[in-house]
TORKEKE-263029 format. One record per residue (C-alpha): x, y, z; residue in three letters. Coordinates in steps of 0.02 Angstrom, whole numbers, plus 50000, padded with zeros to 5 digits. Layout:
<rs>
XYZALA ...
</rs>
This chain:
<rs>
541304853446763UNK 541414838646894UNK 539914825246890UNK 539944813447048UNK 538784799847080UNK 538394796547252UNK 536574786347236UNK 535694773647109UNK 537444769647060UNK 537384750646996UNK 535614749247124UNK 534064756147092UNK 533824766947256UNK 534634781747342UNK 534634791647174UNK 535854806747223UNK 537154815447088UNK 538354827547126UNK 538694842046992UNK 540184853247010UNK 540334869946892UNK 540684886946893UNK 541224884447094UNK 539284878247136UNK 538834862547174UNK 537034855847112UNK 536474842347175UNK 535174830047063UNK 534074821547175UNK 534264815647357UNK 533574798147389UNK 533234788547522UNK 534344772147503UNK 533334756447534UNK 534204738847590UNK 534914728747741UNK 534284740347889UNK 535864742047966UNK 536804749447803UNK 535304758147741UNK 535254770047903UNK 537084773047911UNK 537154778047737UNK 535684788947737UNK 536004797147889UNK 538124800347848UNK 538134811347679UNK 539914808647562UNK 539844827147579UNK 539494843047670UNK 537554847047643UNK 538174863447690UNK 539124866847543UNK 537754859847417UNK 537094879347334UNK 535554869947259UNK 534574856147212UNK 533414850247084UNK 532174836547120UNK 531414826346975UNK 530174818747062UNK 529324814047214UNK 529534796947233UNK 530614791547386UNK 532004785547311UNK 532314802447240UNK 531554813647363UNK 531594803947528UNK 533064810847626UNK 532904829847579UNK 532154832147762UNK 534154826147836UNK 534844835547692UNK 534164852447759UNK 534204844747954UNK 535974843747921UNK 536184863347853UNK 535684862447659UNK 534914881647646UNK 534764881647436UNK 533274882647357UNK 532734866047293UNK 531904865247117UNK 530324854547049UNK 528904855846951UNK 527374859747056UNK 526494845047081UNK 528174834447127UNK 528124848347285UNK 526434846447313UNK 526584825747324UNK 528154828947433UNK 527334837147566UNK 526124823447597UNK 527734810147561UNK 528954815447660UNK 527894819847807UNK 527374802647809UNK 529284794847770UNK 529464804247935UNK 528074796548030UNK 528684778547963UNK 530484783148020UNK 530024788548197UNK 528744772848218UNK 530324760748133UNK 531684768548253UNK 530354767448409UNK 530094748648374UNK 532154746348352UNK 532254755048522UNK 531194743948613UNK 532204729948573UNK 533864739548602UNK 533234744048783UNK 533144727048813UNK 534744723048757UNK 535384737548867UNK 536064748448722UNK 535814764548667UNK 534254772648573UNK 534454778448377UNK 533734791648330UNK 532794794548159UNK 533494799947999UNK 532174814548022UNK 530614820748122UNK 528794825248042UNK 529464842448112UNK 530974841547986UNK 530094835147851UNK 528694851447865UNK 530454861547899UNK 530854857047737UNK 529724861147615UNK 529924880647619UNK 531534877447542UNK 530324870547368UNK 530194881947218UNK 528934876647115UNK 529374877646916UNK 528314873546747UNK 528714862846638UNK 529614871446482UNK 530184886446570UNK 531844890946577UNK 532444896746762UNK 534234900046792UNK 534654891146949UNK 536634895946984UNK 537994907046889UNK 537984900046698UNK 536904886446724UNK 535014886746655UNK 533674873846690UNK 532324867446601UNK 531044851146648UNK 530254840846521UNK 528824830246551UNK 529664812246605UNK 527674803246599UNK 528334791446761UNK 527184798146896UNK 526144813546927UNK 527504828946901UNK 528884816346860UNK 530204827646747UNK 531694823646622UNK 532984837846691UNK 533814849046569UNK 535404860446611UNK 536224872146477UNK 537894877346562UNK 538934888846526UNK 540934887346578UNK 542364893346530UNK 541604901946359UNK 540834884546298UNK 538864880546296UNK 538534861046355UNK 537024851146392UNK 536904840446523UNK 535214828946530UNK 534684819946670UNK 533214807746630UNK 532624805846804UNK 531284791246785UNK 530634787746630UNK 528804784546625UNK 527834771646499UNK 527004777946309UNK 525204774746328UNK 525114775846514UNK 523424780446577UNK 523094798346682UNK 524864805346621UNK 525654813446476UNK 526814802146374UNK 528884804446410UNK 529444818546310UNK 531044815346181UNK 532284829346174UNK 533664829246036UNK 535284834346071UNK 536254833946234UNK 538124833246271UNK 538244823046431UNK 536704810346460UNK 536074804946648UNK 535074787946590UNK 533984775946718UNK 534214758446683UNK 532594750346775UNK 531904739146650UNK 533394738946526UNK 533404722046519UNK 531244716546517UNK 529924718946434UNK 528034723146491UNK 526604716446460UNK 525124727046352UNK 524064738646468UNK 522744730446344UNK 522984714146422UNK 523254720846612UNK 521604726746605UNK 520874712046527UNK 521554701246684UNK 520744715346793UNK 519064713546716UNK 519234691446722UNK 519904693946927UNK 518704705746956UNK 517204693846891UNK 517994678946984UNK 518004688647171UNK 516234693447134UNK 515434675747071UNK 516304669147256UNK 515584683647354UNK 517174682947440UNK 518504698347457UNK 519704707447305UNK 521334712447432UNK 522474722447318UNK 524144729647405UNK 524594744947305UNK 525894758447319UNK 525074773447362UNK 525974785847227UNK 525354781247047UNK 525154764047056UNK 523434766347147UNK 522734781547033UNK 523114768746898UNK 521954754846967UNK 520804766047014UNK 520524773446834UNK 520524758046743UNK 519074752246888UNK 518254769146837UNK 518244763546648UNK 517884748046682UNK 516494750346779UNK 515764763946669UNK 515874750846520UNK 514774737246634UNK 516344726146596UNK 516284721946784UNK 514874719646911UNK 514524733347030UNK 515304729247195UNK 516044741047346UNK 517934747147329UNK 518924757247463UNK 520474766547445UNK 521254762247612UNK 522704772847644UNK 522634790147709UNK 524304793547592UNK 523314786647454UNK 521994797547505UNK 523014813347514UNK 524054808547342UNK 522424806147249UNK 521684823947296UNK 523604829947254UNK 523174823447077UNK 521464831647078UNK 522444847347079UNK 523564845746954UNK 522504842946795UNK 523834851946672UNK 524814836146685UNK 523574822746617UNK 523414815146451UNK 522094817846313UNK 521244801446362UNK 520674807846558UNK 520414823146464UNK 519244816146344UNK 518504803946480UNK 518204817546592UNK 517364829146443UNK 516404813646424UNK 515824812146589UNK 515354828246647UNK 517154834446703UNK 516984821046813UNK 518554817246923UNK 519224800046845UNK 519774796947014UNK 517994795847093UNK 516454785247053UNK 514944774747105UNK 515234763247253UNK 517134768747269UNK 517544775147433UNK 519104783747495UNK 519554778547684UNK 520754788947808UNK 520314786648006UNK 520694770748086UNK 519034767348147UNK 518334767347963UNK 519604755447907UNK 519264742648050UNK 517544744447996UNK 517904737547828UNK 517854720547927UNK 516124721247944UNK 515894725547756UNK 514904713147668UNK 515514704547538UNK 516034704947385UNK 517214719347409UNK 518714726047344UNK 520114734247469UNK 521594743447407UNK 522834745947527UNK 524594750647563UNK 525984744947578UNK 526244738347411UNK 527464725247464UNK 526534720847605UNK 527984726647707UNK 526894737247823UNK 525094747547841UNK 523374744047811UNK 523334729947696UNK 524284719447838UNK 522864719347926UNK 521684715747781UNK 522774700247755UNK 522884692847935UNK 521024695647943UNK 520674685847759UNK 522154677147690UNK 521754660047768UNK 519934660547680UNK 519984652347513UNK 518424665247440UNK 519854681047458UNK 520754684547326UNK 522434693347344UNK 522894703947192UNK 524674710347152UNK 524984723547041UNK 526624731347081UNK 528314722347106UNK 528984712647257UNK 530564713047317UNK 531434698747383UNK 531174695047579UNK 529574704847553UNK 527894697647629UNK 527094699747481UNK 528594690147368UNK 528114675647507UNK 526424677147474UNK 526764677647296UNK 527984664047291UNK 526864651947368UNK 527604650847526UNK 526264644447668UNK 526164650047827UNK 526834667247833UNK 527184678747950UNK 525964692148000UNK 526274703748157UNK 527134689348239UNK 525944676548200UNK 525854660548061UNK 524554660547940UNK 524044647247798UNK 523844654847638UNK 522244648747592UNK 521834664647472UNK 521904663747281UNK 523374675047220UNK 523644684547069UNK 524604695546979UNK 524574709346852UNK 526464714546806UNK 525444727146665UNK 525504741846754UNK 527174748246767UNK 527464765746753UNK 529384763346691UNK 529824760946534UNK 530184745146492UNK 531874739346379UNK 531014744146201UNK 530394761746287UNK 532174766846357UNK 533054762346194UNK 531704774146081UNK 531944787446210UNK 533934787846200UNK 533714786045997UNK 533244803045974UNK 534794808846053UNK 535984816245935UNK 537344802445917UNK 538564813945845UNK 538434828745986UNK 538364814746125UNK 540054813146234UNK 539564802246370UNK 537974791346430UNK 537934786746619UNK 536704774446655UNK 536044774146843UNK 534544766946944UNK 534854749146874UNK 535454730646935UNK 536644721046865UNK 535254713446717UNK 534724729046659UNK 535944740946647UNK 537204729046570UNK 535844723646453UNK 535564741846420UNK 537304747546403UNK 537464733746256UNK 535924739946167UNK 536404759746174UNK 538224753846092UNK 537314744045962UNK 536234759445914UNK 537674770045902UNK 538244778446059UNK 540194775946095UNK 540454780846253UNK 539264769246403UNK 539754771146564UNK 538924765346720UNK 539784771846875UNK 540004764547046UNK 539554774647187UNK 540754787747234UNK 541414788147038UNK 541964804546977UNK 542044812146795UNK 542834828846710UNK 541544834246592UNK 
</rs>
């Protein structure tokens, strides 16, 4: 048995492992890698391998960085079946169709400027016709059921609690006359996150797959998140002015809508307007409308409470797709509350929102997700003043804020009590992935000091004889 690690090595995007037994080659993952423009699009677009001779796949969830460059993958001759739970295919064909409309629009402005320099078009990673090509190849699987998914090799998802679907991936293999485990963590979600299921432990496992997000940081109580929701809130209503929240579209936004729900439903905050606008919001939220088997006894109870309510919907919250309805949000009076993607502020409707409001010192700008470095909405975070919107300056007149509460990884304390129920004795080998330098070095130190010999955390192209 070969493990390879192609993606998420020593960087937290691109996640994409190579497994090699019994003459088939599975691969975990297959992630879009995010960074300088340039590098990012060669190394999406050139796989370290023949996605002809991959047999099969197995997603474990839908966020980009995991499930962003299956449309190439299959453009470039994958024909295996690709395995997931059910509602990480069901998010992935609203996803990846619109990764695809974001790469065509990204290479179309790149082209403009290369006409003028006289040089050649690019073309896109994919199409919206290869990301639709490539969801036939999806086989939906439940949690807890074991599916053989190549000769001697059986596979099993546990509930990971990250986002909506999210799985911790379990393969029994058998080689050579020997049993062995190999567990691949995917992304571990938080304990006590709201909407989902809390990350399953498993005990035993031979060879160990580990994320190293947060290994290094701690998060703040969801107790106190929501308590800085309810004072921000209050504020943007006593000035009558506007609540502009940039939120990614997967999880992040379910989250702030449910803890609005409950907040509202408590009278902890005054009844104002809020929009939803992001038609991928819009199309991930009725995605988690259908999936109810994944939520957590306290939307189960709140919805038993409510009248099997949707925790998702409520008074005065409205969900906006068409263009024309979100222009019209201009003319909304105030106070009002506008969720909008991207969550860095690196691109959709919430730029607009901004260049409209952020020079008025009555809007409020509220982040809740992180921002990466050279991001608009680091700037804006940062303090910097003017920015930078569609090719214009703007002062930042706005109030800014931030909730860092909301996370849905686990945080340093959370990754070390999942990898403690491991088996210490049975353990060979931990590989810790989907990290920066901080965290997985941090984490690597704490897994040796709770017991576990053998740490590794591979570069890419590393390769190990299990």
């Amino acid at each position: 048995m070969k493990l390879q690690f192609w993606g998420a090595a020593r960087t937290v995007t691109g996640s994409m492992h190579l497994l090699e037994v019994n003459g088939t080659k599975i691969l975990l993952d297959c992630g879009l890698y995010q960074g300088k423009r340039k590098l990012s699009y060669e190394r999406n677009l050139n796989f370290p391998f023949d996605p002809k001779e991959i047999d099969v796949m197995v997603l474990s969830h839908a966020h980009i960085d995991h499930s962003g460059n299956i449309p190439n993958l299959v453009r470039q001759g994958f024909k295996g079946n690709i395995y997931t739970t059910h509602a990480s295919r069901d998010l992935c064909a609203a996803m990846l169709e619109d990764s695809a409309r974001i790469q065509e629009q990204d290479i179309g402005y790149l082209n403009k400027k290369r006409r003028r320099k006289g040089e050649p078009p690019l073309e896109p990673l994919y199409t919206v016709q290869d990301a639709l090509g490539s969801l036939p190849y999806f086989i939906g699987v439940p949690y807890w059921r074991p599916i053989p998914i190549a000769p001697g090799v059986t596979l099993t998802f546990h509930d990971a609690g990250h986002i909506l679907g999210s799985a911790i991936v379990e393969l029994e293999i058998k080689e050579k006359g020997e049993t062995k485990r190999l567990v691949f963590s995917g992304d571990l979600g938080r304990r006590g996150l709201a909407i989902l299921r809390d990350p399953e432990f498993l005990d035993s496992a031979d060879y160990l797959i580990m994320e190293s997000t947060y290994g290094s940081r701690y998060h703040e109580t969801f107790e106190d998140a929501t308590h800085k929701l309810r004072d921000i809130s209050i504020r943007a209503n006593k000035q009558r002015g506007r609540l502009l929240a940039p939120s990614f579209a997967v999880g992040r936004t379910q989250e702030l809508v449910y803890r609005l729900n409950k907040l509202r439903k408590d009278k902890d905050i005054p009844e104002f307007p809020i929009y939803v606008d992001s038609p991928l919001a819009v199309n991930v939220t009725e995605v988690f409308r259908l999936h109810p088997e994944c939520y957590d006894a306290e939307v189960r109870e709140f919805m038993a409470e409510n009248d099997n309510r949707s925790p998702f919907g409520f008074h005065l919250l409205r969900y906006v797709r068409s263009v024309e309805d979100s222009k019209s949000l201009n003319f909304v009076s105030n106070p009002v509350m506008i969720i909008a993607a991207s969550g860095m502020c690196e691109g959709g409707r919430i730029l607009h929102h901004l260049k409209n409001n952020i020079s008025d010192p009555n809007t409020t700008i509220l982040f809740v997700g992180y921002q990466a470095e050279n991001t608009l909405g680091r700037k804006i975070l940062d303090g910097v003043s003017p920015v930078r919107i569609f090719g214009e300056m703007y002062e930042v007149r706005a109030r800014v804020e931030r909730i860092d509460g909301y996370s849905a990884h686990a945080d340093r304390a959370g990754l070390l009590e999942w990898a403690e129920h491991f088996d210490r004795k049975r353990m060979k080998h931990i590989f810790l992935v989907h990290g920066e330098e901080e965290g997985y070095t941090s984490l690597a130190s704490g897994l040796r000091e709770k017991g576990f010999a053998q740490v590794t955390v591979p570069e890419r192209g590393d390769s190990f004889d299990l």
